[in-house]
C-alpha positions as CSV (number, residue, x, y, z in Angstrom):
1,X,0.0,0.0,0.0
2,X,1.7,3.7,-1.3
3,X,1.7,6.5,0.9
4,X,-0.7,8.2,-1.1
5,X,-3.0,5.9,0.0
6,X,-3.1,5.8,3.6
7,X,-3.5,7.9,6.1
8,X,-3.3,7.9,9.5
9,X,-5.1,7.3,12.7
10,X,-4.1,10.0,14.9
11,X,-5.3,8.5,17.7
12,X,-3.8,4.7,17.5
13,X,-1.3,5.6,15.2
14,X,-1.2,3.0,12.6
15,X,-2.1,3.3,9.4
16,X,-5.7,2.9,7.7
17,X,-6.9,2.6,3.8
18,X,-7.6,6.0,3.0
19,X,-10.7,6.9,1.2
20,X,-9.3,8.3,-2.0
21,X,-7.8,5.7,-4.7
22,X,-5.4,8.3,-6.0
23,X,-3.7,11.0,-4.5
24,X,-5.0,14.5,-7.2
25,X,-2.8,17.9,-7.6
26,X,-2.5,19.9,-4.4
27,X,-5.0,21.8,-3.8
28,X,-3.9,23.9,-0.7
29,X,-5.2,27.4,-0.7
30,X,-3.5,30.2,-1.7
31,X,-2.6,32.6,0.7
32,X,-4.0,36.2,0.7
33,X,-4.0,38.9,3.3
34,X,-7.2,37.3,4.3
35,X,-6.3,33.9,4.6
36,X,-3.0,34.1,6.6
37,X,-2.2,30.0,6.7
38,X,-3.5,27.6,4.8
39,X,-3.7,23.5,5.8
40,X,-2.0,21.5,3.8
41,X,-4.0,19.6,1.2
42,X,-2.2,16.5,1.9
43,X,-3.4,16.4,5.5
44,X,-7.2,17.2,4.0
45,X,-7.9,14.5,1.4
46,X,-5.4,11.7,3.4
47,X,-7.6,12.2,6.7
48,X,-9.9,9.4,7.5
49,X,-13.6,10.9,7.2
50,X,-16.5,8.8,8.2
51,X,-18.8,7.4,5.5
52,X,-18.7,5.6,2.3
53,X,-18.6,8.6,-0.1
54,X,-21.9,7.6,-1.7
55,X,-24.8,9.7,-2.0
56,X,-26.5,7.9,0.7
57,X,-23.6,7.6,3.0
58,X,-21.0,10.5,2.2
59,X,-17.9,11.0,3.8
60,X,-18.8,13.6,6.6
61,X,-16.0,17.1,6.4
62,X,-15.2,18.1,10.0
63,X,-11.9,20.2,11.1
64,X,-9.0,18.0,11.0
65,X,-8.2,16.8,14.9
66,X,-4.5,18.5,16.2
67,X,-1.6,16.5,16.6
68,X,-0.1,17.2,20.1
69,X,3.1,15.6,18.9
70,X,3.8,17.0,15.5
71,X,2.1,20.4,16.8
72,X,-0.5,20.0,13.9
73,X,-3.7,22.5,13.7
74,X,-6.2,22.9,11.0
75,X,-4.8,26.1,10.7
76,X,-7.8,27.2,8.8
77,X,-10.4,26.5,11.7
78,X,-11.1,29.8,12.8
79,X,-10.4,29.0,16.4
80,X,-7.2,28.2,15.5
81,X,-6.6,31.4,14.2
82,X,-3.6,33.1,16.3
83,X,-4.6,35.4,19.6
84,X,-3.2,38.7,17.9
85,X,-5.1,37.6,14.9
86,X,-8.4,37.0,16.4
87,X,-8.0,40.5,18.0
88,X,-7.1,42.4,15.2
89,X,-10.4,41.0,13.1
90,X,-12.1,41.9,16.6
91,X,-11.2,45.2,16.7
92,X,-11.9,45.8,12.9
93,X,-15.4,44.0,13.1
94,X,-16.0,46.4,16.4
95,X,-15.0,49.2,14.3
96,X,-16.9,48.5,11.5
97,X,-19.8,48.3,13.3
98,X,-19.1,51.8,15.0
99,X,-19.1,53.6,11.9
100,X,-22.5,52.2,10.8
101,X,-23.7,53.2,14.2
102,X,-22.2,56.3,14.6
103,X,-24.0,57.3,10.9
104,X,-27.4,57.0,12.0
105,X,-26.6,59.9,14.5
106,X,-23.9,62.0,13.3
107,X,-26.2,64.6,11.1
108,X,-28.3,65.0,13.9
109,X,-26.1,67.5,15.1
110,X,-26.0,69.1,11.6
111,X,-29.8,69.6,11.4
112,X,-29.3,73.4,11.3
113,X,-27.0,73.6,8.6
114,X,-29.5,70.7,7.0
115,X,-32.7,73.1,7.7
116,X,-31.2,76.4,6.1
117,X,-30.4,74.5,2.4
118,X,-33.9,73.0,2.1
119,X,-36.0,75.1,3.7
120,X,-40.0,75.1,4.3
121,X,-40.2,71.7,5.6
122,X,-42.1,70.0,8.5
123,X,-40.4,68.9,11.5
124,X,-41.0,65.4,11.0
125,X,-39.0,65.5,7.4
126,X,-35.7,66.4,8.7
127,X,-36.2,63.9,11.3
128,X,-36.5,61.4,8.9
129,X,-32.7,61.7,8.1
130,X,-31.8,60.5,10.9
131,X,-34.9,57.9,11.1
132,X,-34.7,57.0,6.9
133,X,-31.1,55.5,8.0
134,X,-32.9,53.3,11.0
135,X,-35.1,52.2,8.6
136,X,-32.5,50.3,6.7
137,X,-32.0,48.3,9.4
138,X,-35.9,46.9,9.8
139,X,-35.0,45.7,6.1
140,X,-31.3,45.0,6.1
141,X,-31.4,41.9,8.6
142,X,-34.1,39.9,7.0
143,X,-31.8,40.1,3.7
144,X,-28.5,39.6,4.9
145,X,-28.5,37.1,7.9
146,X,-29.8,34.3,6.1
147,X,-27.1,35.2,3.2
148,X,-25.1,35.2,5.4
149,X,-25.3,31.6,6.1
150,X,-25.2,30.7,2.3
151,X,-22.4,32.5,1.2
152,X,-20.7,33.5,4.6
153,X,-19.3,36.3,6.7
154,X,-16.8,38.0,4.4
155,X,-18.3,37.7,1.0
156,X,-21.7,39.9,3.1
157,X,-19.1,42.5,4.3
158,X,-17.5,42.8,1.4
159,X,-20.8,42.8,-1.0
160,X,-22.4,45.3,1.6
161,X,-20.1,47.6,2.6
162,X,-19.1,48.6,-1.1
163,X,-22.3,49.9,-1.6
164,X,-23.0,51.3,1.8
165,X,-19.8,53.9,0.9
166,X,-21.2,54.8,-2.3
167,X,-24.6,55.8,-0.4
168,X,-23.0,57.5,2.2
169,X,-20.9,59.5,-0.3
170,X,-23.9,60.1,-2.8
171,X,-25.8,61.6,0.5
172,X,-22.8,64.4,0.3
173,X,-23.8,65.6,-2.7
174,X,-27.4,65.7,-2.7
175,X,-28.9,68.7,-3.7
176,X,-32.8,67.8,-2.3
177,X,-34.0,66.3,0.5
178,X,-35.9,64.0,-1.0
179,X,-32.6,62.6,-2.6
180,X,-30.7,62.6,0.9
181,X,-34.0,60.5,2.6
182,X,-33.2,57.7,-0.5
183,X,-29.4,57.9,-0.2
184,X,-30.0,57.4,3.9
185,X,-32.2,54.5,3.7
186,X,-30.2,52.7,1.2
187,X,-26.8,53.2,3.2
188,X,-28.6,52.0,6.3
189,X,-29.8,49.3,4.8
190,X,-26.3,48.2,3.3
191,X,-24.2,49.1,6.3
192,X,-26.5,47.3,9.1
193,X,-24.9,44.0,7.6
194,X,-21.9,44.4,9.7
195,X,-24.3,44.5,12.8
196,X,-25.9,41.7,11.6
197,X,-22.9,39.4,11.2
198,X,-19.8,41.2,13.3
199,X,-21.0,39.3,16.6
200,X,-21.1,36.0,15.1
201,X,-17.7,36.4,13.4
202,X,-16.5,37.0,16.9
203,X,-18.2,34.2,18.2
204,X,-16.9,31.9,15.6
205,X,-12.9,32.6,16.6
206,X,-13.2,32.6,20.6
207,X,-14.0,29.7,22.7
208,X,-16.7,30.2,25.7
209,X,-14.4,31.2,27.8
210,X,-12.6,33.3,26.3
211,X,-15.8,35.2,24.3
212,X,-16.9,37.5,27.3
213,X,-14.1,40.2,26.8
214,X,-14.3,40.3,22.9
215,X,-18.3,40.2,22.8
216,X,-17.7,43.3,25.5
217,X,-15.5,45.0,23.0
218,X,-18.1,44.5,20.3
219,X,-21.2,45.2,22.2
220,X,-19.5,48.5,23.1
221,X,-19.8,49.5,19.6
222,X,-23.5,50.0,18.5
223,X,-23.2,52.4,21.9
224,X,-20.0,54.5,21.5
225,X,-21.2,54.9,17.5
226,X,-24.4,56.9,18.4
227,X,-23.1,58.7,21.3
228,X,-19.8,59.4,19.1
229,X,-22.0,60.9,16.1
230,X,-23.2,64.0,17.6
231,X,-19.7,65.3,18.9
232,X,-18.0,64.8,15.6
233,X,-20.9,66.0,13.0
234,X,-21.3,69.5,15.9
235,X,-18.1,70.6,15.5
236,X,-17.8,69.4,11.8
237,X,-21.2,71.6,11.1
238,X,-19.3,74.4,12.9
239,X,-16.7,74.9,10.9
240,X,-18.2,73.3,7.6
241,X,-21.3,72.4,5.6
242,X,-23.3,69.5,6.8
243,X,-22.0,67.8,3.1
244,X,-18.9,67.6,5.2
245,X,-20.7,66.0,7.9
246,X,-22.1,63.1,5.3
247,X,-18.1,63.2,3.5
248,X,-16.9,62.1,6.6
249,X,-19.2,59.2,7.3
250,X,-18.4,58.1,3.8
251,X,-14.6,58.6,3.6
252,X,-14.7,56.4,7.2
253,X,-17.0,53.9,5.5
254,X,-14.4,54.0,2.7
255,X,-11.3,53.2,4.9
256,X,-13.1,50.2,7.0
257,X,-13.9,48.6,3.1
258,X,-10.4,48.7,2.1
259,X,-9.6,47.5,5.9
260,X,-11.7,44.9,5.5
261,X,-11.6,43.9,2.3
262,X,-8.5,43.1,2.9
263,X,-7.6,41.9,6.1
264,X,-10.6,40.0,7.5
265,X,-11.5,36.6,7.0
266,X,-14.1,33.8,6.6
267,X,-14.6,32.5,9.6
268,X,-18.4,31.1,9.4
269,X,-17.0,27.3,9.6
270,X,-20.4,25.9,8.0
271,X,-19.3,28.1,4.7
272,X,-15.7,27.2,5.3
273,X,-16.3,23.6,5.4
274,X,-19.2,23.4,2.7
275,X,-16.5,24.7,0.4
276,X,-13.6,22.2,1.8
277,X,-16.1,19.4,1.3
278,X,-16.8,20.9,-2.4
279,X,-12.8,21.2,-3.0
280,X,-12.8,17.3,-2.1
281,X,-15.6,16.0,-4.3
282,X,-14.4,17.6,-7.3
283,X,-10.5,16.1,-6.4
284,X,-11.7,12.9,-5.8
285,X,-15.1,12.2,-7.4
286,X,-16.5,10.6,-4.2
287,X,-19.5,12.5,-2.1
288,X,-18.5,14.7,0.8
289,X,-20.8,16.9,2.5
290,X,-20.2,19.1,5.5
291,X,-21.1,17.7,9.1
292,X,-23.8,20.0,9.5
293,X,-25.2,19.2,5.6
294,X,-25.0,15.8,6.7
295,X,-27.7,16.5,9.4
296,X,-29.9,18.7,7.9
297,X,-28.4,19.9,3.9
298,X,-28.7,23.4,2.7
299,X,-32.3,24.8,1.9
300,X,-31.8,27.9,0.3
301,X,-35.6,28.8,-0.3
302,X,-36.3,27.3,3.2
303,X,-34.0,29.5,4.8
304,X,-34.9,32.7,3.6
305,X,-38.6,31.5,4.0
306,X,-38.1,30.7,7.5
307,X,-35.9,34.5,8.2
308,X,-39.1,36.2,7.1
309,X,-41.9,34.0,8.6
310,X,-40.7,32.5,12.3
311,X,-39.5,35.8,14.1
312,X,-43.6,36.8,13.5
313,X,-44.6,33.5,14.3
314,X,-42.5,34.2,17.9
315,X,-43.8,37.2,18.2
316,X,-47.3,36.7,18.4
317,X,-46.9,33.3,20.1
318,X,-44.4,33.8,23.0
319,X,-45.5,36.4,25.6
320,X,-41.8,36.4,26.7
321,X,-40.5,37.4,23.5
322,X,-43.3,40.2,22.7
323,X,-43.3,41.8,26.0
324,X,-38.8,41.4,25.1
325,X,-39.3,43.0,22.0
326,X,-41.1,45.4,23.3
327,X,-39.4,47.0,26.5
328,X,-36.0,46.7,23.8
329,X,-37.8,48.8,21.2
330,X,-39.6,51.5,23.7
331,X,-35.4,51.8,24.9
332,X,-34.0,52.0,21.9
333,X,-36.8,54.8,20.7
334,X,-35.8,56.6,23.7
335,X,-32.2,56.8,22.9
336,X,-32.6,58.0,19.3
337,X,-35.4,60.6,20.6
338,X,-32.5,62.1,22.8
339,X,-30.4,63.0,19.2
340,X,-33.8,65.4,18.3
341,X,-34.3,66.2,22.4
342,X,-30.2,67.1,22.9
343,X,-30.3,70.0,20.4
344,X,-33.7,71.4,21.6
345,X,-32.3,71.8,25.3
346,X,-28.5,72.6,25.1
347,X,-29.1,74.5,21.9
348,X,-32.2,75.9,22.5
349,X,-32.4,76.2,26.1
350,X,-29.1,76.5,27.2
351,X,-27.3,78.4,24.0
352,X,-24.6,76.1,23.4
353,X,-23.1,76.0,19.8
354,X,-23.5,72.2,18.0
355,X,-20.2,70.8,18.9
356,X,-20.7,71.9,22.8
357,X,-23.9,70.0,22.7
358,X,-22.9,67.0,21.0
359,X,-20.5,66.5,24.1
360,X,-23.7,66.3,26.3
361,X,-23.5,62.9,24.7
362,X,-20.5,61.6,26.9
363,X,-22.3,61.3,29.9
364,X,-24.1,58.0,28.3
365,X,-21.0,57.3,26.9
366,X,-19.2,57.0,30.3
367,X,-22.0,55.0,31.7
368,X,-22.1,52.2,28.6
369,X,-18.1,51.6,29.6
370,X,-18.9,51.2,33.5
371,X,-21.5,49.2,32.3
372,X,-19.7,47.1,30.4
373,X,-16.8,46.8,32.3
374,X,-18.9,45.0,35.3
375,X,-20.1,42.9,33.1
376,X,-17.4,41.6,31.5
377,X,-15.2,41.5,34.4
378,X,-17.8,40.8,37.4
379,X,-21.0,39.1,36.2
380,X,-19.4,36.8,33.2
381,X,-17.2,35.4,35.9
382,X,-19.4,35.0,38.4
383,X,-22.0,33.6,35.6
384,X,-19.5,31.2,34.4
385,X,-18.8,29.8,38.4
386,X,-23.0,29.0,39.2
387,X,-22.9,27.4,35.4
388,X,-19.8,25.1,36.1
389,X,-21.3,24.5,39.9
390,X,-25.1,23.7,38.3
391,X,-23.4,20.6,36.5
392,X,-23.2,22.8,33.0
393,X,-27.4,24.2,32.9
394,X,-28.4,27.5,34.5
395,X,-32.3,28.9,34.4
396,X,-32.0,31.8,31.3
397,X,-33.6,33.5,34.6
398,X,-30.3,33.9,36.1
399,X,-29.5,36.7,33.2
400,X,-32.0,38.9,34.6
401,X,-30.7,40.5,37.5
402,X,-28.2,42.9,35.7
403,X,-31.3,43.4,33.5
404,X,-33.7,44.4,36.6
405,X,-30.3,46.8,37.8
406,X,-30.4,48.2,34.5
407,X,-34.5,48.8,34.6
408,X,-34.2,50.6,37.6
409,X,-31.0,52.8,36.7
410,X,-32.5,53.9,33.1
411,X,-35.8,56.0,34.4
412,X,-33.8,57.0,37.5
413,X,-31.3,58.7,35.6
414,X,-34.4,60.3,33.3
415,X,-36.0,61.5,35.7
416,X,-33.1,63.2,37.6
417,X,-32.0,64.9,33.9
418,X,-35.8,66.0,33.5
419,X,-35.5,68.2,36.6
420,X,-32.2,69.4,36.1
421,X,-32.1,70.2,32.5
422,X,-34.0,73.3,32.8
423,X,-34.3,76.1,34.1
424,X,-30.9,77.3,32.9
425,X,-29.8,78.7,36.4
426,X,-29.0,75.2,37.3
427,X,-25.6,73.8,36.7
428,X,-25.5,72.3,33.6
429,X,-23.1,69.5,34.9
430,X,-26.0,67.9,37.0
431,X,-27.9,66.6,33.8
432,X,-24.8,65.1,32.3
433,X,-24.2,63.3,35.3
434,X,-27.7,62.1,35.0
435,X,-26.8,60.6,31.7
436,X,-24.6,58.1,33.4
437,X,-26.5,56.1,34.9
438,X,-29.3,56.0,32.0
439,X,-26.2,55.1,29.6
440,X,-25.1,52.1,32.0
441,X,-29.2,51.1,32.2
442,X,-29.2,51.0,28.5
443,X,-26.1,48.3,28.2
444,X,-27.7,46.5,30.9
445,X,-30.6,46.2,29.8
446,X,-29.5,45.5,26.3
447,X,-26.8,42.4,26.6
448,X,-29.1,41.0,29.7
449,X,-32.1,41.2,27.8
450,X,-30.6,39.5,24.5
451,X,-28.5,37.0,26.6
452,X,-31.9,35.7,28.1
453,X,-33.6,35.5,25.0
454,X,-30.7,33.3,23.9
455,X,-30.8,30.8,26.8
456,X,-35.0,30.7,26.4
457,X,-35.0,29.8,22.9
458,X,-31.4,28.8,22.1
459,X,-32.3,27.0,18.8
460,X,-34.7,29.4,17.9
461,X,-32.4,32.5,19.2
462,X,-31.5,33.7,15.3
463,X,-35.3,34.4,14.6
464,X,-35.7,35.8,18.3
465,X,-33.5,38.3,18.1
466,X,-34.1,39.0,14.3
467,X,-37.3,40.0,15.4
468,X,-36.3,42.4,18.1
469,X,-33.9,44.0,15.6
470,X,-36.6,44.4,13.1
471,X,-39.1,45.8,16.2
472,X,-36.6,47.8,17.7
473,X,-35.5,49.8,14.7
474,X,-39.1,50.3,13.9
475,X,-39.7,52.0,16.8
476,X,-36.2,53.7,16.5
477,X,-38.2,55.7,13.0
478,X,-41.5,56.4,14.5
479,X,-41.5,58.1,17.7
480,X,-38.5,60.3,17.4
481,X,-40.6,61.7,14.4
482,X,-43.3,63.2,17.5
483,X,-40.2,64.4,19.8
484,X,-40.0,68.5,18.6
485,X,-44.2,68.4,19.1
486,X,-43.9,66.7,22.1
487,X,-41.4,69.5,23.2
488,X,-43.3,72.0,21.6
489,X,-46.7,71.0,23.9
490,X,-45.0,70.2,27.2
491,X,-42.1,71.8,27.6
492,X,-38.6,70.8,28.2
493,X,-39.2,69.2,31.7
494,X,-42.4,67.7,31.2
495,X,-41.6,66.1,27.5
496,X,-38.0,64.8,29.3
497,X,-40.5,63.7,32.4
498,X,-43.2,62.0,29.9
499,X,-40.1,59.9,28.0
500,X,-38.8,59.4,31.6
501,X,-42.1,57.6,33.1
502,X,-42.2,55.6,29.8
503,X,-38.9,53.7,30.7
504,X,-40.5,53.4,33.9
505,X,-43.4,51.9,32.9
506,X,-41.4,48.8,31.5
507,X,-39.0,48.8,34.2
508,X,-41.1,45.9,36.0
509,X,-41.1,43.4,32.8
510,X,-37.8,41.9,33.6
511,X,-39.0,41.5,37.4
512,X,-42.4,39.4,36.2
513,X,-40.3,37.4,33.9
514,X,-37.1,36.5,37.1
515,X,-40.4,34.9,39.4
516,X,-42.6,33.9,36.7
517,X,-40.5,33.2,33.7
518,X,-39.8,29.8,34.4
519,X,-43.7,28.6,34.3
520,X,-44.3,30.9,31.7
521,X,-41.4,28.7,29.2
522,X,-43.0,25.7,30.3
523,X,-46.3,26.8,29.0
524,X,-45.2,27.9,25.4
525,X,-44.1,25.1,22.9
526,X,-40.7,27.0,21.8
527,X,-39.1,27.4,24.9
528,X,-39.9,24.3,26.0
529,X,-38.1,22.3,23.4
530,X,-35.0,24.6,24.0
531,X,-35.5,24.2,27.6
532,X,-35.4,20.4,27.4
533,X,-32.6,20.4,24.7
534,X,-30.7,22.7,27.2
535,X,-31.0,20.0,29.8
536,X,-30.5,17.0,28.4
537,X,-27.3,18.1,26.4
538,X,-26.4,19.5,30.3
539,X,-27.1,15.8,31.6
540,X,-25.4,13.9,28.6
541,X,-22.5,16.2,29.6
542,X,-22.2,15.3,33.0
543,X,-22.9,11.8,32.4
544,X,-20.3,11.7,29.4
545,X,-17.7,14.5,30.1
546,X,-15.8,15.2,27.2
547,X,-11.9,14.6,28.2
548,X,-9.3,16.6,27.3
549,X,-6.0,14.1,26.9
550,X,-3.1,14.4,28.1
551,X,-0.1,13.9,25.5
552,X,1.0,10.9,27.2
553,X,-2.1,9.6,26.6
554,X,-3.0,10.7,23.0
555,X,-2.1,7.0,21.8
556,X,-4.4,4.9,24.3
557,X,-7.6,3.4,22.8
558,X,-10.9,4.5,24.4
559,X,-12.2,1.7,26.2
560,X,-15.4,0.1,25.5
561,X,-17.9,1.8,28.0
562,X,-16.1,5.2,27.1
563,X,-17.5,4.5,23.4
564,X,-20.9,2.5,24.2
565,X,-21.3,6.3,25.9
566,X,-20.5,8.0,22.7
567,X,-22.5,6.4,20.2
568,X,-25.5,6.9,23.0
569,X,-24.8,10.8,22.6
570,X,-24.8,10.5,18.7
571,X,-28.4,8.7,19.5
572,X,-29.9,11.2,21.7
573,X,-28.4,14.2,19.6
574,X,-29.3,12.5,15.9
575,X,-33.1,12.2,17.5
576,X,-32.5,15.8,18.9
577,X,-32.0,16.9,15.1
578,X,-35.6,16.4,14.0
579,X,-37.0,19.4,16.0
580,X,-37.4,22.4,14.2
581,X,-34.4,24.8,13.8
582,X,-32.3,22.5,16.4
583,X,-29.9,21.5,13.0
584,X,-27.1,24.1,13.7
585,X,-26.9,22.6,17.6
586,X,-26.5,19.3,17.0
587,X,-24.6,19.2,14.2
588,X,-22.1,21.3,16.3
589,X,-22.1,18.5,18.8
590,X,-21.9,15.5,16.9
591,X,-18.9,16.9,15.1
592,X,-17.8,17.1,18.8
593,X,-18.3,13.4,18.9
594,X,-16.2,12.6,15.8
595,X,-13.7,14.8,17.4
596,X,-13.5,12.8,20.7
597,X,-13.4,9.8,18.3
598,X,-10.4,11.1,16.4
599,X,-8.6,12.4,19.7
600,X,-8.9,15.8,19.6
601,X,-8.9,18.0,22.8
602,X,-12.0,20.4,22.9
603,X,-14.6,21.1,25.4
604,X,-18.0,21.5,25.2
605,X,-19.1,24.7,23.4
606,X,-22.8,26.7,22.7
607,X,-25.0,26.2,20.2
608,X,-23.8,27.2,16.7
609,X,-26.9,29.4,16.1
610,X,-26.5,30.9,19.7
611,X,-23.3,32.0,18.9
612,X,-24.1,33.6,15.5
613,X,-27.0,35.8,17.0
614,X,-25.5,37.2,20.1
């Protein structure tokens, strides 16, 4: 028997027919600024992949197992990927997410200069250039998460952001405002990709325990953007047109699309390993198919299908998930009236000039970093101790509490900012100071709330959270369109009081949901079946842990209980696969199970669609 045709059992070390009859041209990919290492193609078409590579039986495509000896990785798994490498795309992704962020507010502070070259307008119009930009991103996620999945992470950054610059620098030069409303909407619309799909390339590079700082990095983003905005477009409008305002965010958008473009990678390993498995069927002529094709293939209409239909079916089934969506959206309205509110008090009332009264903005930006730092650095860690010491399942209740913190500090800040804004005699540093703790509500209230949601519907997470997106950013356009009138009718104190008693309204939601929730899941048919998928892959854990070899023992065969054990996880967890939507969980853990097979060292990770959505 040649070389060529053998390859080797990592884990016993001798050698086993391989399933190719002739060893083809090497196929190992190229490298590009994107694609740092490659594996080599020798080591992908000699491995020993399950199956027959028939049709009916094909050999299954997982990530090669590592080679403690001959320090082997499948260098083009992205958790491979080097630590200064997975924090270089980090930061990128972070930042590209930033800039489409900090667009939606930053000609807010240039409404004046917007105002005086198209004249004779309602309020409500010049809202909308702010709120024709939120708009995008009701439409953008139902278009590009499930493309997403098809075609994968980078190709939708690269095919989005493109377009998103040429918006953003046709909005310079428009000469109506009808024309600047279009060029809005259609940036925003492009540019929310990287919102969509920045958190699940994170996800895909870091393991569990290492996510919570990145994620904290990247969930700063859609914060600091907004509250960044207003600073940079006052002072711009100060000394400039608000065409320089709109040049800005373009020539910005322009650098992250060469930056990224570039520099960062696939790393959706679905994608990656549908294409390995297509590179191997064409070499050899034999049937490969990815793990997770394997378990449930590739529906192209049936994805899309299911993006636009289940988050509504949630929605108006799942009392958790509407009240959820609701409290998020009401929020997130709040915040993006306070770009229309800002101007009419510190401008208005107070007589600063624009750039002075963008700053008002750092107050909320101080509070989302205190925020953020707790939780990253207090409540992960002390998350991750109660899940290790509950056997590897936690309640999703015990995400709330940081949520019912945040519920409390939001309206409290409010309220202490709508009786110190005005009258003017008071000293304007009391109602920035009020900001912080309404900025550190807002995080809290944003990460707890969508960290819940994933643990209550973990399989169903994706449409869950697509449809707060969709809900949120709806509400983002509507009421900041009433915020001058409301002003107008009120008054600065009573409109800031009204907006104030609002978040205060909702501020008991996540307190019903930390004593009820738990009966309420088991009444509803969704959370149920995550609930008991949540447990059992929890139980088959502790019954089965996963071990993590030591070299000296990466060449000892697995006794026979060890396996009987195994193939009764790939039972369970090939039964698990027939409920709707679980496909991306258990195909992630029964390529687990061929990786404990081959001798790989892992642990036990999330779900796959968990991780793409959070």
């Amino acid at each position: 028997m040649s070389a060529d045709s053998t390859s080797i059992n990592s884990k016993q070390g001798v050698e086993r027919p391989s399933p190719q009859t002739s060893q083809p041209r090497d196929l190992t990919l190229p490298k590009r600024p994107w694609l740092r290492k490659s594996t080599p193609w020798t080591r992908i078409i000699n491995h020993d992949y399950q199956g027959k590579g028939t049709s009916d039986s094909p050999y299954v495509v997982v990530w090669l197992p590592s080679d403690p000896d001959s320090g082997f990785r499948d260098v083009e798994n992205p958790n491979m990927f080097g630590f200064g490498y997975k924090w270089a795309t980090t930061i990128l992704a972070a930042l590209s997410t930033m800039i489409v962020s900090m667009g939606s507010s930053m000609l807010s502070a240039a409404m004046e200069d917007v105002m005086k070259e198209f004249p004779g307008r309602s309020s409500p119009v010049y809202i909308m250039v702010t709120s024709a930009y939120i708009i995008g991103f009701v439409i953008g996620p139902l278009l590009w998460a499930p493309c997403s999945e098809v075609f994968g992470r980078r190709t939708m950054f690269v095919f989005t952001y493109i377009p998103f610059t040429l918006f953003n620098a046709a909005a310079s030069g428009c000469k109506s405002i009808e024309a600047l409303l279009v060029m809005r909407l259609l940036a925003g619309t492009f540019g929310c990709s990287s919102m969509t799909n920045s958190g699940g390339t994170i996800a895909d590079m870091f393991d569990a325990h290492q996510r919570g700082l990145a994620m904290g990095v990247f969930a700063a983003a859609p914060f600091l953007g907004p509250a960044i905005g207003p600073v940079i477009g006052g002072f711009l409008s100060e000394g400039a047109s608000w065409h320089w305002v709109a040049a800005v965010i373009a020539i910005l958008s322009f650098v992250l699309t060469v930056a990224g473009g570039f520099f960062i990678p696939e790393t959706y390993a679905p994608v990656l390993l549908r294409r390995r498995a297509d590179r191997l069927s064409k070499a050899t002529g034999k049937e490969y198919r990815s793990a997770q094709d394997v378990v449930k293939p590739l529906d192209k209409k049936e994805l899309f299908t299911r993006q636009l239909k289940k988050p509504w079916a949630l929605m108006f089934k799942e009392p958790i998930v509407a009240l959820m969506a609701l409290y998020l959206s009401v929020i997130y309205a709040i915040l993006y009236m306070q770009f229309t509110a800002f101007p009419l008090i510190f401008q208005g009332q107070r007589g600063w000039s624009p750039g002075l009264s963008g700053l008002a903005f750092v107050g909320i930006t101080i509070g989302a970093f205190g925020s953020l730092g707790y939780i990253v650095f207090v409540e992960n860690p002390a998350y991750v101790r109660k899940h290790q010491a509950a056997g590897g399942y936690l309640a999703p209740e015990a995400r709330l509490p940081s949520v019912i913190l945040g519920a409390i500090l939001l309206p409290l800040g409010l309220i202490i900012f709508a009786f110190t804004c005005v009258p003017i005699t008071l000293p304007w540093i009391a109602c920035i100071l009020a900001t912080v703790p309404y900025g550190a509500g807002i995080v809290f209230v944003f990460l707890g709330v969508s960290n819940y949601l994933v643990d209550a519907y973990l399989m169903y997470a994706a449409s869950v959270l697509a449809c707060g997106t969709v809900m949120r950013s709806a509400f983002g356009v509507v009421l900041p369109l009433f915020t001058t009138d409301i002003y107008d009718s009120l008054g600065v104190r009573w409109a800031s009081a009204l907006i104030a008693f609002l978040a205060l309204a909702f501020a008991p939601v996540p307190m019903v949901f930390y004593v009820w929730g738990a009966k309420i899941r088991r009444s509803s048919k969704a959370a149920r079946e995550a609930d008991d998928l949540g447990r059992m892959l929890a139980a088959r854990s502790r019954a089965a842990p996963l071990p993590v070899l030591a070299r000296a023992e990466a060449s000892k065969k697995q006794d026979d209980e060890e396996r009987a054990e195994l193939a009764s996880v790939h039972e369970q967890l090939l039964e698990a696969s027939g409920k709707e939507g679980a496909g991306q969980a258990v195909s992630l853990m029964l390529e687990r199970v061929e990786s404990i097979q081959n001798c790989k060292a892992i642990e036990v990770g999330e779900d796959e669609e968990s991780k793409e959505t959070v």
